[in-house]
Backbone as JSON, one array per atom type, in Angstrom:
{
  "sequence": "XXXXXXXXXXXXXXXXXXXXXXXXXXXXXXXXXXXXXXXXXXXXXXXXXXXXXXXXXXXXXXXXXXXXXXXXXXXXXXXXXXXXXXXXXXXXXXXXXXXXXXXXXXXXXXXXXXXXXXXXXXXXXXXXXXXXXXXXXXXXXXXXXXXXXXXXXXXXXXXXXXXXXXXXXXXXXXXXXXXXXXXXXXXXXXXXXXXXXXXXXXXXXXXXXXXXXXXXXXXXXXXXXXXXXXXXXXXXXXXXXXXXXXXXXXXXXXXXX",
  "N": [[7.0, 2.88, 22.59], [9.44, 2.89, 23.06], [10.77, 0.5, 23.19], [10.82, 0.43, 20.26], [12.63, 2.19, 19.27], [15.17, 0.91, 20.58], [15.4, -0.89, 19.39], [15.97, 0.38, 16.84], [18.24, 1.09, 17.27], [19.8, -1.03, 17.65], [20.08, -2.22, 15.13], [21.39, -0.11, 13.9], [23.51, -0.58, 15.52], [24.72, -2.68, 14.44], [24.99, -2.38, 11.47], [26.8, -0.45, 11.38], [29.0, -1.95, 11.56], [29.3, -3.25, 9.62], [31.0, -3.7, 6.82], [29.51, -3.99, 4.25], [27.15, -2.57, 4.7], [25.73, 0.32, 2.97], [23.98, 2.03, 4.05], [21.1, 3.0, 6.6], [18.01, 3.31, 6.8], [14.58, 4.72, 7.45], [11.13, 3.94, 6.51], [7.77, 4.59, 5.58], [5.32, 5.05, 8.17], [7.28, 6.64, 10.13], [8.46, 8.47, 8.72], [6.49, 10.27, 8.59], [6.46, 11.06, 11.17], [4.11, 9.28, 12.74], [4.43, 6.88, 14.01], [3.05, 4.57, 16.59], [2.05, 2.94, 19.12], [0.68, 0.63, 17.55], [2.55, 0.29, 15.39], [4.36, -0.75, 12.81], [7.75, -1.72, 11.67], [9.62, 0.2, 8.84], [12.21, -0.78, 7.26], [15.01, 0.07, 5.48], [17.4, -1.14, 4.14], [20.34, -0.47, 2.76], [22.56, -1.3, 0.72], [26.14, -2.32, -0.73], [26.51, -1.75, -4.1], [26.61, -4.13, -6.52], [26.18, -6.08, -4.3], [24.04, -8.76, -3.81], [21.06, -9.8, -1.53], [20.22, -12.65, -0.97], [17.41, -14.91, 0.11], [18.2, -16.42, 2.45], [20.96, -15.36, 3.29], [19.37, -13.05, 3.66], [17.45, -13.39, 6.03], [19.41, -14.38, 7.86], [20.61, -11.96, 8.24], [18.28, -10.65, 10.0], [18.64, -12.11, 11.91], [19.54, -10.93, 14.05], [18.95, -9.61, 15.69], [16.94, -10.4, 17.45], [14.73, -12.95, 18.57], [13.22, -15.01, 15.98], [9.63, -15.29, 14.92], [8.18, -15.53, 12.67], [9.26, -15.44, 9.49], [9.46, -14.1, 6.51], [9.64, -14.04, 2.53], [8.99, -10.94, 0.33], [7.21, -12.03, -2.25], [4.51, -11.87, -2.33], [3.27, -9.45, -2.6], [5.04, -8.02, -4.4], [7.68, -7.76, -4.61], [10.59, -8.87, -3.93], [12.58, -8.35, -2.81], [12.21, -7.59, -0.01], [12.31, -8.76, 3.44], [9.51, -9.89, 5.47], [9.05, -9.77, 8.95], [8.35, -11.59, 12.16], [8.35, -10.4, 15.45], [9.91, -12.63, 18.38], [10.62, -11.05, 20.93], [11.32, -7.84, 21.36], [8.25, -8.13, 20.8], [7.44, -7.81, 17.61], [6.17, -6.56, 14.65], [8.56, -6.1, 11.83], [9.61, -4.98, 8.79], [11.76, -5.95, 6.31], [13.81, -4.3, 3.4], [15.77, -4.25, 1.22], [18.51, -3.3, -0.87], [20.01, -1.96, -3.37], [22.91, 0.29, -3.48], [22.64, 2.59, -5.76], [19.79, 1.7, -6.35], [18.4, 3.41, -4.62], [17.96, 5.66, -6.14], [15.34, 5.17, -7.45], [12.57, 5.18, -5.42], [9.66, 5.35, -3.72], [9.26, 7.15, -1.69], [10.55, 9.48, 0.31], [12.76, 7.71, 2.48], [13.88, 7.98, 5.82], [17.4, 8.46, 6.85], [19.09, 7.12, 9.31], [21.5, 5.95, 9.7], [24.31, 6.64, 8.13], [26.41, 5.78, 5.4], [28.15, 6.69, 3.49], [29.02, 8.99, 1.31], [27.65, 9.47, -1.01], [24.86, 9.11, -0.92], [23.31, 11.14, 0.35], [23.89, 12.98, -2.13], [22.32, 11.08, -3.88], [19.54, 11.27, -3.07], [18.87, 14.34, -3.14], [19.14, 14.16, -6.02], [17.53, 13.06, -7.36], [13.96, 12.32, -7.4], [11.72, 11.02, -5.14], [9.25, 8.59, -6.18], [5.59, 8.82, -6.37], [3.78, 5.6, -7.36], [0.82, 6.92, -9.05], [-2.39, 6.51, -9.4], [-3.97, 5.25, -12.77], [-6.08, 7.43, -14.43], [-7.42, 6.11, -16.63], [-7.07, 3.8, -16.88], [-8.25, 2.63, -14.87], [-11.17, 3.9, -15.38], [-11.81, 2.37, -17.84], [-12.12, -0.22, -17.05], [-14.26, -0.79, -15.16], [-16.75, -0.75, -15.38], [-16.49, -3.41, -16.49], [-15.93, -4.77, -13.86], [-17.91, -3.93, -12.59], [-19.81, -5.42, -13.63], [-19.23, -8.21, -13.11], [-19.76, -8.52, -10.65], [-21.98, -8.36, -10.05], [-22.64, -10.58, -11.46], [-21.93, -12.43, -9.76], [-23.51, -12.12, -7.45], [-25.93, -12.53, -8.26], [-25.59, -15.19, -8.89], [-25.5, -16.1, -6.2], [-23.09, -16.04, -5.16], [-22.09, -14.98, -2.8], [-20.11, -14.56, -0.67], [-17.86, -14.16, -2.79], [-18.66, -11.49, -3.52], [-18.87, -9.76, -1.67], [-15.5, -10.06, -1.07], [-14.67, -9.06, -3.91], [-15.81, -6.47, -3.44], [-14.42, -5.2, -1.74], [-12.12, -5.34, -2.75], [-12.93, -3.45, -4.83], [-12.99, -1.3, -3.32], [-9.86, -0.65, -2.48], [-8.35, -0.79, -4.71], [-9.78, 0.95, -5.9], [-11.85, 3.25, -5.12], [-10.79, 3.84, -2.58], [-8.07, 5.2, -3.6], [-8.38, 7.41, -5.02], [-10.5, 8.73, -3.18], [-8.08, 9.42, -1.57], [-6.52, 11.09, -3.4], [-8.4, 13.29, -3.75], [-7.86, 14.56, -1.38], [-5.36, 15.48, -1.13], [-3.7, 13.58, -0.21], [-1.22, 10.65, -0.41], [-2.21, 7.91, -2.88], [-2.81, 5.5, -1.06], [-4.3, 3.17, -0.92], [-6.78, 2.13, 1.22], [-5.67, 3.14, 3.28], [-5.69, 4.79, 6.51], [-7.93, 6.08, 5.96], [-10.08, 6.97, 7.19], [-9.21, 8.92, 9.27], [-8.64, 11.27, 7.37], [-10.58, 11.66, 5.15], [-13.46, 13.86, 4.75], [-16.53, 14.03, 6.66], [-19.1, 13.2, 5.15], [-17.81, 12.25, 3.02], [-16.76, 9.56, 4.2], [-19.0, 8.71, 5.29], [-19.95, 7.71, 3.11], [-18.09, 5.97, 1.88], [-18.2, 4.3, 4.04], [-20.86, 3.32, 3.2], [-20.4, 1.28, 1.08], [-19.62, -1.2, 2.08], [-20.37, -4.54, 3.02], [-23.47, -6.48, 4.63], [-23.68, -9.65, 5.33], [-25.91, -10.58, 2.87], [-28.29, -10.45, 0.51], [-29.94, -7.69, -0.01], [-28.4, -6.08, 1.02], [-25.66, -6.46, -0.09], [-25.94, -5.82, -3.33], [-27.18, -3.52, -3.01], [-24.87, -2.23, -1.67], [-22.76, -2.17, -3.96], [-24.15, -0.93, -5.36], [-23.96, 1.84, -4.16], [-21.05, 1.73, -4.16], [-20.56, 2.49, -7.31], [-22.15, 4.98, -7.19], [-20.37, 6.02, -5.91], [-17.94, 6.26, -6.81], [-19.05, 7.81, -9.24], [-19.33, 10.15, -8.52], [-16.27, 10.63, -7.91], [-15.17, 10.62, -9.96], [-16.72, 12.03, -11.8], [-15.35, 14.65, -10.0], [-12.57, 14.43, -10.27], [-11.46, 13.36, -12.92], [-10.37, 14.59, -16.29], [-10.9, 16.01, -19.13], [-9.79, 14.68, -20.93], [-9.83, 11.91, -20.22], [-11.63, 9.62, -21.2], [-15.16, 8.67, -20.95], [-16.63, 5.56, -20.93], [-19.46, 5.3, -21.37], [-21.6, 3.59, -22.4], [-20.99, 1.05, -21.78], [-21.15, 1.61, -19.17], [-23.99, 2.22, -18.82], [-24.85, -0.43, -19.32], [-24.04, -2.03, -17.82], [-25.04, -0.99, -15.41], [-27.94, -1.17, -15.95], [-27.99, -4.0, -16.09], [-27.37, -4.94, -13.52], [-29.44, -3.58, -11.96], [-31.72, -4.93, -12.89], [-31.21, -7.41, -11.43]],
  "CA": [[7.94, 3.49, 21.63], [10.97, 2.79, 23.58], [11.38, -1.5, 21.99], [11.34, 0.93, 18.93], [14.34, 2.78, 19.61], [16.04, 0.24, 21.13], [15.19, -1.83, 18.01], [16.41, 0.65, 15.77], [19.72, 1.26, 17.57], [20.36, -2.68, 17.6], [19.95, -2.45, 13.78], [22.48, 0.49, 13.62], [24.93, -1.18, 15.75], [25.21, -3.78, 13.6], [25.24, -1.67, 10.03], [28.02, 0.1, 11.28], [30.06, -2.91, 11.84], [29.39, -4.68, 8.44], [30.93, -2.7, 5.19], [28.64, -4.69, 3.39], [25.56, -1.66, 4.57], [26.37, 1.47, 3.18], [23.47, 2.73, 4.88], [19.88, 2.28, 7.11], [16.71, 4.42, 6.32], [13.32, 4.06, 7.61], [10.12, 4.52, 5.36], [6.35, 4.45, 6.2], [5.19, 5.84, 9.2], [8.59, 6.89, 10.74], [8.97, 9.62, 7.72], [5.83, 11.55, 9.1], [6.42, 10.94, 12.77], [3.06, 8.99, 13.46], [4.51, 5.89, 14.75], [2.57, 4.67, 17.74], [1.6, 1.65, 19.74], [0.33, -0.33, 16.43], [3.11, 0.92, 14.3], [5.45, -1.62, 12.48], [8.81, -0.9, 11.54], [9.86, -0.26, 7.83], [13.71, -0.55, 7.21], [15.26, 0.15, 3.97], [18.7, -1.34, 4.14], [21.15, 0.0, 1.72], [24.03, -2.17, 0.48], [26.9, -1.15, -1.89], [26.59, -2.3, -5.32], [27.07, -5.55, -6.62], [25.97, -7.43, -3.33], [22.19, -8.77, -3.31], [21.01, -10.64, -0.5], [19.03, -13.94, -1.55], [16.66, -15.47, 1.48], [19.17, -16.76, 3.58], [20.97, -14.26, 3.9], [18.03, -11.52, 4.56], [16.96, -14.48, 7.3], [20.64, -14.47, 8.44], [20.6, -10.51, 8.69], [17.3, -10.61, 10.85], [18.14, -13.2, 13.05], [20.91, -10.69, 14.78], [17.75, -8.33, 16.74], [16.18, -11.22, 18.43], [14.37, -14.28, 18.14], [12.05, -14.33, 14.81], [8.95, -16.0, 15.7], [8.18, -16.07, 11.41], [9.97, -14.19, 8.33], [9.12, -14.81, 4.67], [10.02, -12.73, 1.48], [7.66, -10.08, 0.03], [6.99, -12.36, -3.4], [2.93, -11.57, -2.63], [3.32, -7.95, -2.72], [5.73, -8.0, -5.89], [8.99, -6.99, -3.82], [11.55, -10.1, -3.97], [13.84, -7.7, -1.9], [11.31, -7.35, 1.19], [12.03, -9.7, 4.22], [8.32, -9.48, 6.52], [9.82, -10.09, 10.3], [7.58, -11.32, 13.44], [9.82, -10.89, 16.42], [9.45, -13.14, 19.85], [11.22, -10.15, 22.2], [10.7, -7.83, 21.7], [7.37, -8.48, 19.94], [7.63, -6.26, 16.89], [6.41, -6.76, 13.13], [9.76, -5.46, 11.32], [10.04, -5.11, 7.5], [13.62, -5.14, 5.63], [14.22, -4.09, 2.35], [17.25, -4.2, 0.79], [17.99, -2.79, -2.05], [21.59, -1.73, -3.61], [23.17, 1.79, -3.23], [22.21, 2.25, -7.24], [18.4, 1.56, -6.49], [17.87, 4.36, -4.13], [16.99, 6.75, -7.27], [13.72, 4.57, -7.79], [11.84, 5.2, -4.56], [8.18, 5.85, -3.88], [8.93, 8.21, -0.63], [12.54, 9.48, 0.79], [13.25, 7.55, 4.04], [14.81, 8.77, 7.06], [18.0, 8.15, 7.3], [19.83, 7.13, 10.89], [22.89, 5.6, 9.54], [24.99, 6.83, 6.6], [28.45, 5.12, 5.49], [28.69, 6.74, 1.94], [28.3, 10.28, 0.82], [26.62, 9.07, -2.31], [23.56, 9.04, -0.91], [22.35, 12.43, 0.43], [23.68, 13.45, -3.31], [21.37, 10.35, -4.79], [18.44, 11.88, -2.58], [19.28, 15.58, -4.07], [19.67, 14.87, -7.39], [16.58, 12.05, -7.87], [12.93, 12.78, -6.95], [10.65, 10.57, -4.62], [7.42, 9.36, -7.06], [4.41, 7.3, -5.45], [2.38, 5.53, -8.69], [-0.56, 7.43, -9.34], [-3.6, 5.47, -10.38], [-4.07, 6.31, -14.2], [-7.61, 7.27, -14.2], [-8.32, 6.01, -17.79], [-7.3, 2.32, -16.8], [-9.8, 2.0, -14.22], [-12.72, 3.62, -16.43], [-11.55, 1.22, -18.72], [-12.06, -1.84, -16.3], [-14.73, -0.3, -13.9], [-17.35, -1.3, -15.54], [-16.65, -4.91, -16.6], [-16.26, -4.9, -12.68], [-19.13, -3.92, -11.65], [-20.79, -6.53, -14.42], [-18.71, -9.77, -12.16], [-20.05, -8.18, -9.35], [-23.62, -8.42, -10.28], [-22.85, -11.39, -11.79], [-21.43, -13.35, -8.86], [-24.49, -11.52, -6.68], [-27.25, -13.02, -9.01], [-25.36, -16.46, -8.95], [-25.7, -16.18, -4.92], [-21.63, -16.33, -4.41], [-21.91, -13.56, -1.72], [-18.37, -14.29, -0.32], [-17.11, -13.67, -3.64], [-18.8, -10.86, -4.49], [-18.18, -9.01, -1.01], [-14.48, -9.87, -1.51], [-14.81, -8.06, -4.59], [-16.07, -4.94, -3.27], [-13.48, -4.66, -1.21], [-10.67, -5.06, -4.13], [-12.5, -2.25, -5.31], [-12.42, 0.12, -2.68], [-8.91, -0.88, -2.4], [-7.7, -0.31, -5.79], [-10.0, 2.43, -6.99], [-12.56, 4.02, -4.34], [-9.46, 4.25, -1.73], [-7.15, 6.08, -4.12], [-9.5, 8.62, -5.51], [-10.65, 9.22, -2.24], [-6.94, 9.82, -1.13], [-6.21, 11.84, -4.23], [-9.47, 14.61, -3.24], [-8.05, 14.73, -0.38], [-3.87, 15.97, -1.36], [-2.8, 12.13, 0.09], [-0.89, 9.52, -1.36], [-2.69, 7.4, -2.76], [-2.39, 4.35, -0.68], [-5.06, 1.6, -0.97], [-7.66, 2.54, 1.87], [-4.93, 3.13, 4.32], [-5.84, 5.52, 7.53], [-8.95, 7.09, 5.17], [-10.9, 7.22, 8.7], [-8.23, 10.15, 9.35], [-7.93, 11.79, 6.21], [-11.48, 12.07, 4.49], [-14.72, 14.52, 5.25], [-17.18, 12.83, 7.68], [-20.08, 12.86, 4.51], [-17.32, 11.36, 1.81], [-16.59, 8.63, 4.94], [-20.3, 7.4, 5.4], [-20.13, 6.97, 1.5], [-17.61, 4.71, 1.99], [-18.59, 2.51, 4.84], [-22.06, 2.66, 2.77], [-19.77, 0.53, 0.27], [-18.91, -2.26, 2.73], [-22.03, -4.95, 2.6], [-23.13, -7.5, 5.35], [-24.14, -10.91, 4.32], [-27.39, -10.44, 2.59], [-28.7, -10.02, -0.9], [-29.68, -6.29, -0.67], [-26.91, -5.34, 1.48], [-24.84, -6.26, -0.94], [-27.03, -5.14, -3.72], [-26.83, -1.39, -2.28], [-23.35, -1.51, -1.37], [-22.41, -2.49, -5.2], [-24.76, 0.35, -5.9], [-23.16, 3.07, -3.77], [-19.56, 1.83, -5.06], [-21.04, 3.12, -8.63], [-22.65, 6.5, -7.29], [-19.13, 7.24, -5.18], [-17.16, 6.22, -8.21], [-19.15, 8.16, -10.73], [-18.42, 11.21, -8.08], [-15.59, 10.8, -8.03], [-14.69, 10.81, -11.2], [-16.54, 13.99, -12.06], [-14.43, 15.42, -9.31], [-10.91, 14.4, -10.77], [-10.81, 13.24, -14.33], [-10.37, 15.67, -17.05], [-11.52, 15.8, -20.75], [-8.88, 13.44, -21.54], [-10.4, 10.76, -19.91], [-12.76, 9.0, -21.9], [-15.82, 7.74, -20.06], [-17.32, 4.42, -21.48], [-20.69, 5.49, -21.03], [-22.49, 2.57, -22.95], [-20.66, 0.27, -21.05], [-22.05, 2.06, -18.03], [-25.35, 2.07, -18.92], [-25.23, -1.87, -19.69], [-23.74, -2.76, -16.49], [-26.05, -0.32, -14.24], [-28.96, -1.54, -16.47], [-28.04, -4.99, -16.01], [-27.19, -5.04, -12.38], [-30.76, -3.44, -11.6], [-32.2, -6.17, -13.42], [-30.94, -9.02, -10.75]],
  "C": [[9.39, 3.18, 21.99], [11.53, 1.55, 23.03], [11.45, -0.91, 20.64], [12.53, 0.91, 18.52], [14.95, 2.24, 19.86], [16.41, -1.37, 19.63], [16.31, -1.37, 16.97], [18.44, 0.9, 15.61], [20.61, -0.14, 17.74], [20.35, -2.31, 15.86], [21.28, -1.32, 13.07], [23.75, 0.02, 14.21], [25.79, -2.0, 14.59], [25.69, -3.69, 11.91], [26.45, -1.35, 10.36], [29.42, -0.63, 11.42], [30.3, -3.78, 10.54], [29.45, -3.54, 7.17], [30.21, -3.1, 4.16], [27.6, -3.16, 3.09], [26.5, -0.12, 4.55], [25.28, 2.75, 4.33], [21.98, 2.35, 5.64], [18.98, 3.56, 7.37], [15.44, 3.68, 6.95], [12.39, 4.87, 7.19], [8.75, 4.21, 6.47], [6.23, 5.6, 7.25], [6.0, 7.23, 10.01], [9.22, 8.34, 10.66], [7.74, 11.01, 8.62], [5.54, 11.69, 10.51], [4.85, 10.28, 13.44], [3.46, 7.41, 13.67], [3.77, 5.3, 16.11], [2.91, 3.43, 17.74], [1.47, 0.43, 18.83], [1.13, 0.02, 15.35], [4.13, -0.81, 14.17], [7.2, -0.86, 12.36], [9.39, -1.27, 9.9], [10.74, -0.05, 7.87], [14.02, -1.32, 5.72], [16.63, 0.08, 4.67], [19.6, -1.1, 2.64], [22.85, -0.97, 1.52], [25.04, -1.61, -0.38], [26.43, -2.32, -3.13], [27.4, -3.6, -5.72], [26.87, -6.88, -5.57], [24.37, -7.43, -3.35], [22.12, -9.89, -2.25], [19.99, -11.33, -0.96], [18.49, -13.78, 0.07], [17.14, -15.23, 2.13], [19.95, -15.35, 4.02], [20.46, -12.79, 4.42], [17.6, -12.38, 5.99], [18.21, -14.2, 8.17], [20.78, -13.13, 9.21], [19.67, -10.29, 10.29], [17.39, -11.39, 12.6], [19.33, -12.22, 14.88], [19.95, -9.8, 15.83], [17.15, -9.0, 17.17], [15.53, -12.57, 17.74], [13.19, -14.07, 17.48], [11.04, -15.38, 15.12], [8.54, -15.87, 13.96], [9.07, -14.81, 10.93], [9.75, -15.1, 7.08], [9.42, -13.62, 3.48], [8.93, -12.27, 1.13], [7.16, -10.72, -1.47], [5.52, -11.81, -3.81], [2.74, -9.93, -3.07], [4.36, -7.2, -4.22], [6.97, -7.41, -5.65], [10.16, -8.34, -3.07], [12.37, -9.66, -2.98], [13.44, -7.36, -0.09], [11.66, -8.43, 2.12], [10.52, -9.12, 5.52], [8.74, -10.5, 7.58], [8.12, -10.17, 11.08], [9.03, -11.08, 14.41], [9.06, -11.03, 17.82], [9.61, -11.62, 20.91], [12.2, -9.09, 21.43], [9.47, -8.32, 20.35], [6.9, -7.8, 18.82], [7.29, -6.94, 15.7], [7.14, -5.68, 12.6], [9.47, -5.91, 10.08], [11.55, -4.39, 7.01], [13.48, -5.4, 4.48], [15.41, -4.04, 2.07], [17.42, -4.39, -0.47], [20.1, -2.26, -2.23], [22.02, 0.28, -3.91], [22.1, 2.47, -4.86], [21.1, 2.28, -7.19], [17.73, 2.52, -6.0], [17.37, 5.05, -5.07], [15.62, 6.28, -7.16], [13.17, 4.45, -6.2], [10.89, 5.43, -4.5], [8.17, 6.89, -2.4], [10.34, 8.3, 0.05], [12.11, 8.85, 1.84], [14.02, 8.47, 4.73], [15.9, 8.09, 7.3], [18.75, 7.95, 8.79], [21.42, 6.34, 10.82], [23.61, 5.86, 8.36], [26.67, 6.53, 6.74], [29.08, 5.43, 4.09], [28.22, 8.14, 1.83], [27.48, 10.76, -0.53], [25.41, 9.71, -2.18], [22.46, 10.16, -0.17], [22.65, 12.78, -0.77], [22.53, 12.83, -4.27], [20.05, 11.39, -4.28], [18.31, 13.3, -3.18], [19.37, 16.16, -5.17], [18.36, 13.93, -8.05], [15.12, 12.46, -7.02], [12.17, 11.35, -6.78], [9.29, 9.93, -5.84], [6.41, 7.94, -6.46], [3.28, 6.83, -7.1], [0.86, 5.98, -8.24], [-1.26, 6.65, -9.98], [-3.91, 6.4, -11.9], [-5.8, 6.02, -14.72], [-8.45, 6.45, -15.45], [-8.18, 4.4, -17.72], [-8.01, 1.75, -16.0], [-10.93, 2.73, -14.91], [-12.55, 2.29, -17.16], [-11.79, -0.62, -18.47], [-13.5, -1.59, -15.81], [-15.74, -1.13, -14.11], [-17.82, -2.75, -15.88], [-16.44, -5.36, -14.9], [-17.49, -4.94, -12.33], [-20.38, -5.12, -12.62], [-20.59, -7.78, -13.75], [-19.32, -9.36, -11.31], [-21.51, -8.71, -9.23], [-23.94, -9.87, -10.91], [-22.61, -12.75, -10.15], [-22.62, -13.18, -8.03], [-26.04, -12.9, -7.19], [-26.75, -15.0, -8.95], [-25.78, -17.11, -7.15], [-24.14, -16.3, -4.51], [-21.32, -15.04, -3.64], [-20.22, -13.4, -1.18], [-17.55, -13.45, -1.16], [-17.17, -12.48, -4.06], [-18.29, -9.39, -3.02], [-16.67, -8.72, -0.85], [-14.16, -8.76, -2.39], [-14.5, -6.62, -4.59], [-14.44, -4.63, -2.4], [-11.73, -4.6, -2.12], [-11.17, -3.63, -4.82], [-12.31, -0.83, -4.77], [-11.19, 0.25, -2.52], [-7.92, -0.66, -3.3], [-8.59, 0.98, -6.73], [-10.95, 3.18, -6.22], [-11.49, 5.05, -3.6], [-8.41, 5.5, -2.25], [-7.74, 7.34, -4.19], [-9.71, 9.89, -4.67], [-9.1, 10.03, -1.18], [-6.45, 11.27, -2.3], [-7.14, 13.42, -4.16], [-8.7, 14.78, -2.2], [-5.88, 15.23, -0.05], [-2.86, 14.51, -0.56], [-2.64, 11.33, -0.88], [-1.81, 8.48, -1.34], [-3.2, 6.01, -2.01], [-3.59, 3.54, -0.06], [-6.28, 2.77, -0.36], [-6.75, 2.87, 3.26], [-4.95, 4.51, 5.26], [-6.98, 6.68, 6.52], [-9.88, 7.3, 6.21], [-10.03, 8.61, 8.94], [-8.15, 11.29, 8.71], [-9.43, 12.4, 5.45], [-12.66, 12.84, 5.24], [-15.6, 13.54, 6.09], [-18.46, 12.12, 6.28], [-19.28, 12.07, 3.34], [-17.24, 9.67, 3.49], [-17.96, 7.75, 4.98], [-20.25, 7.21, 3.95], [-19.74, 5.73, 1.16], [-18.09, 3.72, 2.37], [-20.67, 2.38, 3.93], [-21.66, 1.37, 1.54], [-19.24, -0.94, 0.91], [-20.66, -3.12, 3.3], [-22.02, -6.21, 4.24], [-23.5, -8.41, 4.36], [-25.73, -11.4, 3.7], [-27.34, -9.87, 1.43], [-28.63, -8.54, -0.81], [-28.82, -5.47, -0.21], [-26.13, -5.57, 0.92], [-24.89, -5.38, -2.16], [-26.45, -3.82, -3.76], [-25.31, -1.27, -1.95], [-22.87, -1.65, -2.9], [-22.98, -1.2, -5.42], [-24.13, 1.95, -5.66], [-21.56, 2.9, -3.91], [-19.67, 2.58, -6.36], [-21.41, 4.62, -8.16], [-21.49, 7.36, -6.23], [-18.31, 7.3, -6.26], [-17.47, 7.26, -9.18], [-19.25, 9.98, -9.91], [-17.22, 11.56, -8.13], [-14.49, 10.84, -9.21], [-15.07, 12.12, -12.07], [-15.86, 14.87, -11.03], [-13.25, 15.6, -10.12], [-10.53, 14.29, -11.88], [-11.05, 14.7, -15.11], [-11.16, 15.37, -17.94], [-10.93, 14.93, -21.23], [-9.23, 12.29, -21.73], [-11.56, 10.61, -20.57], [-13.89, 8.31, -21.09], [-16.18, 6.65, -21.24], [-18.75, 4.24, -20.8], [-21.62, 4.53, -21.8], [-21.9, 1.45, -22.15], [-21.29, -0.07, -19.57], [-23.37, 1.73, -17.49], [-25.8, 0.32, -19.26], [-24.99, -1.97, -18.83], [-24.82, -2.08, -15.51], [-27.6, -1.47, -15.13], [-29.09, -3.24, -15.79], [-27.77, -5.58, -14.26], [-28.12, -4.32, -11.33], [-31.43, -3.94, -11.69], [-32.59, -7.35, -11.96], [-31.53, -8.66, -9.03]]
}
């Protein structure tokens, strides 16, 4: 923990010297104090308005806390403003955001601030509310099942790679959440659900994760459908529309193969 700290106070030296940063926040972990040993470091850099930092200069920024052993922008993740840091010494994966005073309103979780150079921005925090996207339950019914029809389809073709891939996009975008959402957490992917969920919802899960073999896949496809269709009489309302013929064609047809 200490190349943390010593990290984070190299990163404030250097804010406080450049009127460029009005301020330096850190998100993720940091916010609920479980940083450890395997923790990264997320840093939300705050600029004033009107300055964006292309590549180079997010590369330029980075290069001032040690020697970067890679850095690339967040384009995969859909966050143009993201630089993802290795660092030689110490050996640290660092993420920087940077983002313009102005953007703070739109956040998905307050950071912690450790450097402030504007009094803007405990009022932005004060007067704008935090929001993490909620999965909208009626656009995965709406998909679920033409999922689980590729699934069964790729299975029956023999493209096992593809179809275990798969599974894991869907615990990832719709088991994961669900399971976070029973459970008063943000939703976030499948992230620390070993931690967070009952021990009998947990073997449900890992019964969802297949080795390389027809009916182990098979059965894990199967128990993605009978945690799913729990979990959906857990959480949805009346609102939600099931697509219960849809259902019944894809189960039908993916018993079949």
């Amino acid at each position: 923990m200490e190349k943390i700290d010593l990290f984070i106070d190299k990163v404030n030296t250097f804010a406080s010297n450049h009127e460029a940063i009005e301020g330096v926040a850190i998100a993720g972990s940091f916010i609920s104090k479980e940083l450890d040993e395997y923790s990264d470091i997320d840093f939300v850099i705050v600029l004033k308005d009107g300055i964006r930092y292309e590549r180079k200069e997010m590369i330029d920024f980075a290069n001032h806390f040690g020697p970067l052993l890679s850095a690339f922008t967040g384009e995969h993740v859909g966050e143009r403003r993201l630089l993802i840091c290795l660092y030689e010494d110490p050996f640290l994966h660092v993420d920087f955001k940077f983002i313009q005073l102005s953007e703070l309103k739109d956040r998905i979780e307050n950071p912690v601030f450790v450097y402030q150079n504007n009094k803007q921005i405990p009022l932005i925090l004060e007067s704008t509310k935090a929001q993490w996207p909620n999965p909208d339950f009626q656009w995965i019914e709406d998909r679920f099942w033409v999922w689980i029809h590729y699934a069964g389809t790729k299975l029956g073709r023999g493209e096992y790679f593809e179809t275990i891939d798969f599974l894991s996009f869907v615990r990832n975008t719709v088991l994961g959440p669900l399971l976070h959402i029973k459970n008063n957490s943000l939703p976030r992917g499948v992230r620390k659900l070993e931690f967070i969920i009952d021990p009998i919802d947990l073997e449900k899960l890992k019964s969802t994760v297949p080795s390389y073999d027809f009916k182990s896949i098979k059965d894990s496809i199967l128990s993605s459908v009978k945690l799913y269709q729990e979990l959906r009489l857990s959480l949805y309302n009346s609102e939600i529309k099931n697509l219960s013929k849809a259902e019944s064609y894809a189960l039908d047809y993916l018993n079949k193969i």
